[in-house]
MARDORO-296321 format. One line per field, with one value per residue: residue number from 1; residue in three letters; x, y, z of N, C-alpha, C, O in turn. Coordinates in steps of 0.2 Angstrom, whole numbers, always signed. Layout:
// MARDORO-296321
nr NUM; ...
rest ala; ...
npx X; ...
npy Y; ...
npz Z; ...
capx X; ...
capy Y; ...
capz Z; ...
cpx X; ...
cpy Y; ...
cpz Z; ...
opx X; ...
opy Y; ...
opz Z; ...
This chain:
// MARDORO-296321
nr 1; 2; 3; 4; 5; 6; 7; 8; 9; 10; 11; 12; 13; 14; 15; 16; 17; 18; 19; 20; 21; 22; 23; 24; 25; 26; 27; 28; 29; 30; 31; 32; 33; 34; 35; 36; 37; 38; 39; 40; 41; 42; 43; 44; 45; 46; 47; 48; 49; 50; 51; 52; 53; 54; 55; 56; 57; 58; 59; 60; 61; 62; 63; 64; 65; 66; 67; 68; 69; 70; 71; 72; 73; 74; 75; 76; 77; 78; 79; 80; 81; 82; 83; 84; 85; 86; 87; 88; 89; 90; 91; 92; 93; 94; 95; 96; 97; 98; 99; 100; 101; 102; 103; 104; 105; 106; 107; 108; 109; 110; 111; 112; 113; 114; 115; 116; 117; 118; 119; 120; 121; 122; 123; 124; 125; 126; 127; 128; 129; 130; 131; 132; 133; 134; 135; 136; 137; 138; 139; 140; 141; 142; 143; 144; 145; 146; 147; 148; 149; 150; 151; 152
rest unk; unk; unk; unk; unk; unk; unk; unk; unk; unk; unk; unk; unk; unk; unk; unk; unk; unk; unk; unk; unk; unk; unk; unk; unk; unk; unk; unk; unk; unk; unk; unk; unk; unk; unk; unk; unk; unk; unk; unk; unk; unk; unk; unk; unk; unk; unk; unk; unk; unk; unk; unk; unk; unk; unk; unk; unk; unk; unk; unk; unk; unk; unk; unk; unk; unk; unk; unk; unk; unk; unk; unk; unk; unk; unk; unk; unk; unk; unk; unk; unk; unk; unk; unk; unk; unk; unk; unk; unk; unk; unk; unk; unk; unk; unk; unk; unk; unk; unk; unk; unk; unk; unk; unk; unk; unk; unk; unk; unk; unk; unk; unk; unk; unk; unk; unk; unk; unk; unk; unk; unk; unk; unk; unk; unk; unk; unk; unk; unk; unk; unk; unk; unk; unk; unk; unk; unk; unk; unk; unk; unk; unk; unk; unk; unk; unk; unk; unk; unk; unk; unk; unk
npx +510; +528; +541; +559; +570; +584; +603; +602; +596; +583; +569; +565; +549; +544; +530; +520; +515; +523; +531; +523; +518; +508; +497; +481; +473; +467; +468; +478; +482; +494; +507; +511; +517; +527; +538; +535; +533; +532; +516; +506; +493; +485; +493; +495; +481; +475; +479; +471; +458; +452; +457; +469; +477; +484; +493; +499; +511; +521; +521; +521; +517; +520; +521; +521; +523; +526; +533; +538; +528; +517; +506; +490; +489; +478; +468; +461; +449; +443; +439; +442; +451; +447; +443; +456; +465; +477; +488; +504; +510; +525; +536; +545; +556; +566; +570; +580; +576; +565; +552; +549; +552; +550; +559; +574; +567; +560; +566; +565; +571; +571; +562; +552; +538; +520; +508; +489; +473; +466; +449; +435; +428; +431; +440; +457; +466; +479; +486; +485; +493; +506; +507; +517; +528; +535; +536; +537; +537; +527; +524; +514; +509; +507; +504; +500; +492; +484; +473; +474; +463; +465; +457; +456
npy +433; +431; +433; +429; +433; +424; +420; +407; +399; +396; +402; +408; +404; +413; +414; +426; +430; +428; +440; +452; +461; +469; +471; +462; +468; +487; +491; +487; +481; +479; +463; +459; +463; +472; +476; +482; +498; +500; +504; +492; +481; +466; +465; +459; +455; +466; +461; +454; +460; +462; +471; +483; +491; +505; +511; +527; +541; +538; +528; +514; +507; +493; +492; +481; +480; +468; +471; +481; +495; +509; +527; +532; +532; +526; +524; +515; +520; +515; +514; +527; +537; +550; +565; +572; +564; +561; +554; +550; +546; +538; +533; +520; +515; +505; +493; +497; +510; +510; +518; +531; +542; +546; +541; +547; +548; +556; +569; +581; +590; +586; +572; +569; +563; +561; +571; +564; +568; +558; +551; +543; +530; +535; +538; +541; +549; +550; +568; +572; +579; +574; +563; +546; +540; +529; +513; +501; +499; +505; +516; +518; +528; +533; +550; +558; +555; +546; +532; +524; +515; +505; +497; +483
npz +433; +432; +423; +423; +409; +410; +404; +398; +385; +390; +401; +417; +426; +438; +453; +455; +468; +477; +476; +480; +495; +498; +511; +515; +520; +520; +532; +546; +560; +576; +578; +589; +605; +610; +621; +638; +650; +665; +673; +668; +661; +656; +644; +631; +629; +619; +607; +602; +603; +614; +630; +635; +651; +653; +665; +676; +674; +664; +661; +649; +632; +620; +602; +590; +573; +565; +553; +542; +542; +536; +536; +543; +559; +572; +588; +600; +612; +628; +644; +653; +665; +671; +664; +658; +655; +644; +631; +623; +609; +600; +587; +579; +565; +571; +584; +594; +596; +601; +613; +622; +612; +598; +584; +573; +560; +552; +549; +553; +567; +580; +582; +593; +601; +599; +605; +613; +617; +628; +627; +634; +627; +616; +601; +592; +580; +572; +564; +548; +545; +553; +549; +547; +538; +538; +548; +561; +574; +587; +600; +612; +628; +642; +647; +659; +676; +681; +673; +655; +644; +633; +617; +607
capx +516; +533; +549; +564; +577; +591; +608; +603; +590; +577; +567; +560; +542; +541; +524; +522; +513; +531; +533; +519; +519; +504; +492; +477; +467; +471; +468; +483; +484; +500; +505; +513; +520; +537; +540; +531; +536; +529; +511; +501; +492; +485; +495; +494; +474; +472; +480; +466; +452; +453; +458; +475; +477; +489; +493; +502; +512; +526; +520; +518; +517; +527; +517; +526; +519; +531; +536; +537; +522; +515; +503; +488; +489; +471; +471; +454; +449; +440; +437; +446; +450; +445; +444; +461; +472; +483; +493; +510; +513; +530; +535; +550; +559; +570; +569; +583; +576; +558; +551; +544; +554; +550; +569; +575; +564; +554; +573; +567; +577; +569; +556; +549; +532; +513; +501; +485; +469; +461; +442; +430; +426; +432; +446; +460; +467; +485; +482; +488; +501; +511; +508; +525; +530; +537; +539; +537; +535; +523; +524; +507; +512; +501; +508; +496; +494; +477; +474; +469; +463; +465; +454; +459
capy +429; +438; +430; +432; +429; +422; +420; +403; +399; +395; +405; +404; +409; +414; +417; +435; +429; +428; +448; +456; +461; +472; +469; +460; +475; +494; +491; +483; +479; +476; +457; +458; +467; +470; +478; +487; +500; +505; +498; +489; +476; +461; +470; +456; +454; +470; +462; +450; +463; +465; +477; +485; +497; +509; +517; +530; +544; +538; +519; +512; +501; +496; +486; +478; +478; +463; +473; +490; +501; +516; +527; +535; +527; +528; +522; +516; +520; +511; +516; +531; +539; +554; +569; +574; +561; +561; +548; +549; +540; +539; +529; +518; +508; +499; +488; +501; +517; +509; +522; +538; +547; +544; +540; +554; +546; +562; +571; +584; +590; +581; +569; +569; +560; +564; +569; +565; +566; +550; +552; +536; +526; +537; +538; +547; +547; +554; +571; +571; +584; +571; +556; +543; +536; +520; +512; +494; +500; +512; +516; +522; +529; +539; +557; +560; +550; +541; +526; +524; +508; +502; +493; +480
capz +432; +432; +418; +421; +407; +408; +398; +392; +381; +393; +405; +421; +427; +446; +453; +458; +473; +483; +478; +482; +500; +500; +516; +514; +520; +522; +542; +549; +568; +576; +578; +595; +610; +610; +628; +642; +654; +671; +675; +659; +663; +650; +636; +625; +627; +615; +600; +601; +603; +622; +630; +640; +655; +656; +673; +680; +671; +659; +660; +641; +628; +612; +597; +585; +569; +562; +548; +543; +537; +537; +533; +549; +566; +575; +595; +600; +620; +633; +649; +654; +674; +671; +658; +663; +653; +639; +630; +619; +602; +596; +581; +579; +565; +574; +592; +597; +598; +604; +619; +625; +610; +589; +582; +568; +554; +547; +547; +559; +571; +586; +582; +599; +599; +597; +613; +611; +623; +629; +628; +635; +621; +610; +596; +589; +573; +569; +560; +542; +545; +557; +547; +548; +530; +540; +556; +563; +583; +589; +609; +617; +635; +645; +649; +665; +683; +681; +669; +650; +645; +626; +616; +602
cpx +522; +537; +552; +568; +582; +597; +607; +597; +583; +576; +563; +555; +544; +535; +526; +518; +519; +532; +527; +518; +514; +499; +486; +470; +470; +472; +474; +480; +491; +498; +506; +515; +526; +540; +534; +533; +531; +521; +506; +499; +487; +486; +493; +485; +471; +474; +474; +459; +449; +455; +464; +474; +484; +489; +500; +508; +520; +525; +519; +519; +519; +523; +524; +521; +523; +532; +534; +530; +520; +507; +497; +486; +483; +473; +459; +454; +445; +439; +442; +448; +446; +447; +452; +467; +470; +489; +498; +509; +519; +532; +542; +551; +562; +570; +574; +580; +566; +557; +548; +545; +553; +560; +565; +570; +561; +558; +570; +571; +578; +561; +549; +543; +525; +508; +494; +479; +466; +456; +438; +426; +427; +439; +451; +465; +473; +482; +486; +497; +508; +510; +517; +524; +531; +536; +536; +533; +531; +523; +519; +509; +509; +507; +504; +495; +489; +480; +469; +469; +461; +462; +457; +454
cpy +434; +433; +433; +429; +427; +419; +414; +403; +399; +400; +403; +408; +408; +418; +426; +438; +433; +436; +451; +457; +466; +467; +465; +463; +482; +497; +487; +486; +475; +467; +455; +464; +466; +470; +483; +490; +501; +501; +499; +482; +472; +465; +465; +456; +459; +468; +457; +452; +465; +472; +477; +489; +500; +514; +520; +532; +541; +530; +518; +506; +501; +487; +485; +474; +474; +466; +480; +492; +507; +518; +530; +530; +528; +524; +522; +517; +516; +515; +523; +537; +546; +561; +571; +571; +560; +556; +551; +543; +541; +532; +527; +514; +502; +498; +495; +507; +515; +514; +527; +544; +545; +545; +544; +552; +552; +565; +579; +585; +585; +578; +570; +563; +566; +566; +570; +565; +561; +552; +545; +536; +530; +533; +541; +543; +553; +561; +569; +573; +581; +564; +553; +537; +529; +520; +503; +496; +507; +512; +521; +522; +535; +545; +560; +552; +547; +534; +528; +517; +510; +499; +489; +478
cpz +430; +431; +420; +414; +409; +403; +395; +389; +384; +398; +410; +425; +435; +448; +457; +465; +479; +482; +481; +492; +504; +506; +512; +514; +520; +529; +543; +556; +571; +579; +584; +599; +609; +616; +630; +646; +659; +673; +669; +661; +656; +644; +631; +624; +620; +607; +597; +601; +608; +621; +636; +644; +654; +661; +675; +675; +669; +658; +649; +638; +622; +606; +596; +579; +563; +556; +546; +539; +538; +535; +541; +554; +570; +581; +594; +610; +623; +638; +650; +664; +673; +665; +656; +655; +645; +638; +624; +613; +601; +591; +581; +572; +566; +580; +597; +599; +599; +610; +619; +616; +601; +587; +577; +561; +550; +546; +550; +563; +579; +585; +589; +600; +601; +606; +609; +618; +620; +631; +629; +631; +616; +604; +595; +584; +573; +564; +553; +541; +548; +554; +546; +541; +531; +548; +557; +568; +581; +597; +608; +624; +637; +653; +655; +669; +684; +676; +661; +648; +635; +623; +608; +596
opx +521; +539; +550; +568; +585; +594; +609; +593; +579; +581; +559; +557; +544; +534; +530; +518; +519; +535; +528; +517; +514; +497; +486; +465; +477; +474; +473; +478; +494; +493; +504; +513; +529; +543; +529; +537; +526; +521; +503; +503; +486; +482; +490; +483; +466; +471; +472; +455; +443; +455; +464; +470; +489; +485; +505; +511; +524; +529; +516; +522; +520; +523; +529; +518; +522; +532; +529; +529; +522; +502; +500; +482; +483; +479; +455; +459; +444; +440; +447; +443; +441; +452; +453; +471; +465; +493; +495; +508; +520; +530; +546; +546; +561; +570; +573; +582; +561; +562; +544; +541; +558; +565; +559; +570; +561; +556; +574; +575; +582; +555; +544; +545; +524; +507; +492; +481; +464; +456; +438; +421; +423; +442; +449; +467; +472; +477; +491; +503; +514; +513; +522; +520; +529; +536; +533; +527; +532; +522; +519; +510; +509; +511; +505; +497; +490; +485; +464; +474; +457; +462; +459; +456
opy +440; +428; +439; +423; +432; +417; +413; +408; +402; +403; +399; +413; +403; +423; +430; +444; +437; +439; +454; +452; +467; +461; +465; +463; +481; +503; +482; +492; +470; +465; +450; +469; +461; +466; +485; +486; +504; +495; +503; +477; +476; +466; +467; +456; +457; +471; +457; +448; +467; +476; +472; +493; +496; +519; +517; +527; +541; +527; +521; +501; +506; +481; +487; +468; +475; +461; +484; +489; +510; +514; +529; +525; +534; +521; +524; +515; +512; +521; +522; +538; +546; +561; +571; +574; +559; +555; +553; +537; +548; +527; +531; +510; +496; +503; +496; +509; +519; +514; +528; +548; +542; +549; +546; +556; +552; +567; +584; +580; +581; +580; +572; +557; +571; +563; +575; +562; +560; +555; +541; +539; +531; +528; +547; +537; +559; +560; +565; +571; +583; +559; +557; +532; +524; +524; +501; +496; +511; +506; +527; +517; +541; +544; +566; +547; +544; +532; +532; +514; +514; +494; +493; +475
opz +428; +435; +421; +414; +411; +397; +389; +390; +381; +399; +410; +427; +437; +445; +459; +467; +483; +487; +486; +494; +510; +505; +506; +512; +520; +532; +540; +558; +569; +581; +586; +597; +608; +618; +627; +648; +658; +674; +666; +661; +652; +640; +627; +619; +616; +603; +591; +601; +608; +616; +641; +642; +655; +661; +675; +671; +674; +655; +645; +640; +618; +607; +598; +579; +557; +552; +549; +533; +543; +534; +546; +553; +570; +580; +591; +614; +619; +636; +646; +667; +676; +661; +650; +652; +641; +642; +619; +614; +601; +593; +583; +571; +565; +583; +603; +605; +597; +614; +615; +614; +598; +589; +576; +557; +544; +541; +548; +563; +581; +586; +588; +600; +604; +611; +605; +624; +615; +637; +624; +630; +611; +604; +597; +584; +573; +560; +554; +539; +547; +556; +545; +540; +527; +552; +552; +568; +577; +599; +605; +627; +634; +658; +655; +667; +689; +676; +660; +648; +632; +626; +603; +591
């Protein structure tokens, strides 16, 4: 429970439910799609444990993890075309600078975004040294001319 005073004599108790803002786990998954570019087919299936395709080089996808967090971003794989391909992360605060390119957050000069290889059923996991303090959005967007397919 969390008092405040106030200037008169009485005080009043507010639960300390309403502040707390931590997760209910230390796994978050994003809540939605925000946008898609280029060919992505059932995007929204993945937030529910499905799975997404992305096809054909610069197509992608842009979560939206309804509020800012942070902390290491992992991608799970599915299917993949062939050994070949590679997919982009880049990390957004705000709906405006959602896309291929992470906005200035880390105060680098050029954020850029992440490449990583997509390997069939595999994983990857942000390394430490590129961890992002904050962001809401994350865009996954496949940097080669095949398909990498997401799983949720």
């Amino acid at each position: 429970m969390l008092s405040l005073g106030a200037c008169s004599q009485h005080s009043v108790t507010v639960s300390d439910v309403d502040y707390n803002l931590s997760p209910s786990s230390r796994t978050l998954a994003p809540v939605a799609v925000q946008r898609t570019y280029g060919e992505v087919s059932s995007p929204n299936q993945v937030l529910s444990g499905g799975t997404t395709t992305i096809q054909g080089m610069g197509s992608y996808i842009v979560f939206d993890f309804g509020k800012e967090v942070g902390g290491v971003a992992s991608l799970q794989f599915g299917a993949v075309s062939d050994s070949a391909q590679s997919v982009f992360l880049a990390f957004s605060e705000s709906v405006l600078y959602t896309g291929p390119q992470s906005d200035l957050y880390s105060g680098r000069p050029q954020d850029g975004s992440l490449s990583a290889a997509a390997v069939t059923n595999g994983t990857y996991s942000v390394p430490p040294e590129n961890l992002r303090g904050g962001f809401r959005y994350l865009t996954v967007g496949l940097e080669t001319s095949g398909s990498v397919e997401l799983s949720g």
